[in-house]
C-alpha positions as CSV (number, residue, x, y, z in Angstrom):
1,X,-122.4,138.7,87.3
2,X,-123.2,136.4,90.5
3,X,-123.1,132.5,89.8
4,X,-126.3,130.9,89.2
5,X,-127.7,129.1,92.9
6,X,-128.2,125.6,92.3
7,X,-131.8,124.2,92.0
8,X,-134.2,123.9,95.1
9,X,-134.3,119.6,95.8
10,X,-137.9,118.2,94.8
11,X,-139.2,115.4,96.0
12,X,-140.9,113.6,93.3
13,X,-142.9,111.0,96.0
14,X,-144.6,113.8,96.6
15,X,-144.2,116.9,94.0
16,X,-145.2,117.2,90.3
17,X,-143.3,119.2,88.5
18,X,-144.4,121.8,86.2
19,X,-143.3,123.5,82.8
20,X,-144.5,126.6,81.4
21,X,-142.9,128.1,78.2
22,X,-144.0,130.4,75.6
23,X,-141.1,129.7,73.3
24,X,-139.0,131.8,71.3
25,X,-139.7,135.6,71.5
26,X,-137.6,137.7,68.7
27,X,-137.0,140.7,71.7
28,X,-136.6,141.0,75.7
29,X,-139.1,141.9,77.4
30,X,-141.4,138.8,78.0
31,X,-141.7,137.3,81.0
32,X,-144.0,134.4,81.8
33,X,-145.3,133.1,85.4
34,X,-147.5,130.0,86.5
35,X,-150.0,131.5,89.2
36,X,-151.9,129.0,90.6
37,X,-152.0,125.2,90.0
38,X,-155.0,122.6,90.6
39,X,-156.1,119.1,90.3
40,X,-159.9,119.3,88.7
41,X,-160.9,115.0,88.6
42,X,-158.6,113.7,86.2
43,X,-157.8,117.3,84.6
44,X,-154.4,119.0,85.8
45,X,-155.7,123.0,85.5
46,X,-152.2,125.8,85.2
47,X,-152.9,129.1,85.5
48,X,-150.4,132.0,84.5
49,X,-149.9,134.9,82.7
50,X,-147.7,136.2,79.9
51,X,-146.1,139.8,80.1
52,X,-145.1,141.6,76.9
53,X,-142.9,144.6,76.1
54,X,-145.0,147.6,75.9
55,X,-144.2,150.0,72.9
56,X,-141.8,150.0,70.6
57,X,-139.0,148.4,73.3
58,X,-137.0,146.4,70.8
59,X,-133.5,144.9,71.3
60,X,-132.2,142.9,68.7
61,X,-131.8,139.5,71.3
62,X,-134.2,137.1,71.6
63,X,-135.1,135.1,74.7
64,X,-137.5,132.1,75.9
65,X,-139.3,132.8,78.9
66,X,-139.6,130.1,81.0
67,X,-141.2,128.7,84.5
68,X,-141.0,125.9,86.5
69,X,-142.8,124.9,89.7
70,X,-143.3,122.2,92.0
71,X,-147.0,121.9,93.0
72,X,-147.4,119.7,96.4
73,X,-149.0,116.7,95.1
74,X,-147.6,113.3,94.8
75,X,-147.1,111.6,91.5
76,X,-150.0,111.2,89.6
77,X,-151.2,110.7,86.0
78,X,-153.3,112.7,84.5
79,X,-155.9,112.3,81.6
80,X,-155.9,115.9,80.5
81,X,-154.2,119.8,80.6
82,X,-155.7,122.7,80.7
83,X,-154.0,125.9,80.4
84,X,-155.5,129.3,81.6
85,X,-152.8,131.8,79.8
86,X,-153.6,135.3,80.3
87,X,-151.5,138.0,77.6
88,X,-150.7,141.3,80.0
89,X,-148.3,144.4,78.9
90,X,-145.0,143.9,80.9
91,X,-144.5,146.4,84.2
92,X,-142.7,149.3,83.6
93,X,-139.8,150.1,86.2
């Protein structure tokens, strides 16, 4: 197992940073990815996608995908989220 690299710097001046997580999930498999990221007025818009184990994969672990990103804008607040999730069957290798 290789050691975990330490996390990329962000400079919060000039980065928001972002959280996506779909929580718990009873199997592997899931993945989940932030795509694209946007300022709309007052609205801050995420857009990603959630990949799912296709079949009857099962293993008896659970896990809780997660995302994080740092979207080049400065500090800003926001009035609203919106979340454009899209549900996709997970890649097969």
């Amino acid at each position: 197992m290789r050691p975990v690299p330490p996390p990329p710097l962000v400079d919060l001046a000039h980065e928001t940073v972002i959280l996506l997580s779909v929580g718990t999930r009873a199997v592997l498999g899931y993945d989940v990815t932030i795509e694209d990221v946007t300022v709309r007025e007052m609205t801050l818009v995420v857009t990603g996608v959630e990949r799912r184990p296709v079949g009857g994969v099962t293993l008896d672990v659970a896990c809780s995908p997660v995302h994080i990103v740092a979207a080049r804008f400065g500090p800003q607040t926001f009035e609203d989220m919106l979340l454009n999730l899209r549900i996709k069957p997970a890649e097969t290798t």
